[in-house]
N, C-alpha and C positions, 0 to 999 in steps of 0.2 A: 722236576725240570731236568733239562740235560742237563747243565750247570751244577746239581747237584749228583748227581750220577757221576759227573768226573771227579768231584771230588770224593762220594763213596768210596769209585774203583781205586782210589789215590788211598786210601785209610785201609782199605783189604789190602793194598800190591804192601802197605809200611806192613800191615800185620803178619802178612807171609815172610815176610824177610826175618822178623823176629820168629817165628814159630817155627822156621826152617833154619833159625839161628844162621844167618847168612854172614851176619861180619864173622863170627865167631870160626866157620867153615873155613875164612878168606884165611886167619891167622894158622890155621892148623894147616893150610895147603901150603902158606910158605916158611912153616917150622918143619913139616915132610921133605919141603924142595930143597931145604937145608941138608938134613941126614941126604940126599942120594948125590952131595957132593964128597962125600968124606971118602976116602982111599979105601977104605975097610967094607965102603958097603955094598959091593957085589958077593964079599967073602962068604956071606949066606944067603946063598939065589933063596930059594923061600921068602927068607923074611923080607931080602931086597922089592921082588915082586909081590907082594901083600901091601907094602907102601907104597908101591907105585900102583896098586889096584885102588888104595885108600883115594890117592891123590886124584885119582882118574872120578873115584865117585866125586869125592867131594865139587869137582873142578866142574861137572855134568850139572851139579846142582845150581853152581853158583852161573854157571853160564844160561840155565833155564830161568834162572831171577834174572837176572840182567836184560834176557832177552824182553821178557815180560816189564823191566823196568823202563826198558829203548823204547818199548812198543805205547806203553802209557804216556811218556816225553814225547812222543811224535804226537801221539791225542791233545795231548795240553799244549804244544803249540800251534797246531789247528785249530784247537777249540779257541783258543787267544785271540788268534789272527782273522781268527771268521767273525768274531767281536768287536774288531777294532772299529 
């Protein structure tokens, strides 16, 4: 049934968020966002820009979960409200 189909795709969207370690990416983009406040840290463009390519990926990832999570939140409340 649909009903269950939403809540499979609901049990894959948790499973990718662990397998793509999502909270885990969130905590590392703002321990990054941390280091590119510090006075020292343009002193070595390389390493500066590496952390700020890290940040970029990371930030890429977490924003393509998210999207994917807004888009399942818009299905469950459709699915909801077409039920009432």
């Amino acid at each position: 049934s649909t009903s269950e189909m939403v809540k499979e795709l609901k049990q894959r969207l948790d499973a990718l968020g662990g397998f793509f370690d999502i909270d885990k990416k969130k905590q590392l983009i703002s321990e990054e966002e941390e280091l590119t406040h510090a006075p020292e840290f343009w002193s070595n463009t390389k390493k500066a820009e590496a952390v700020l390519k890290s940040i970029k990926e990371k930030k890429d990832w977490v924003k393509a979960f998210d999207k994917a999570q807004t888009a399942y939140d818009d299905l469950a409340v459709l699915w909801e409200f077409y039920h009432l």
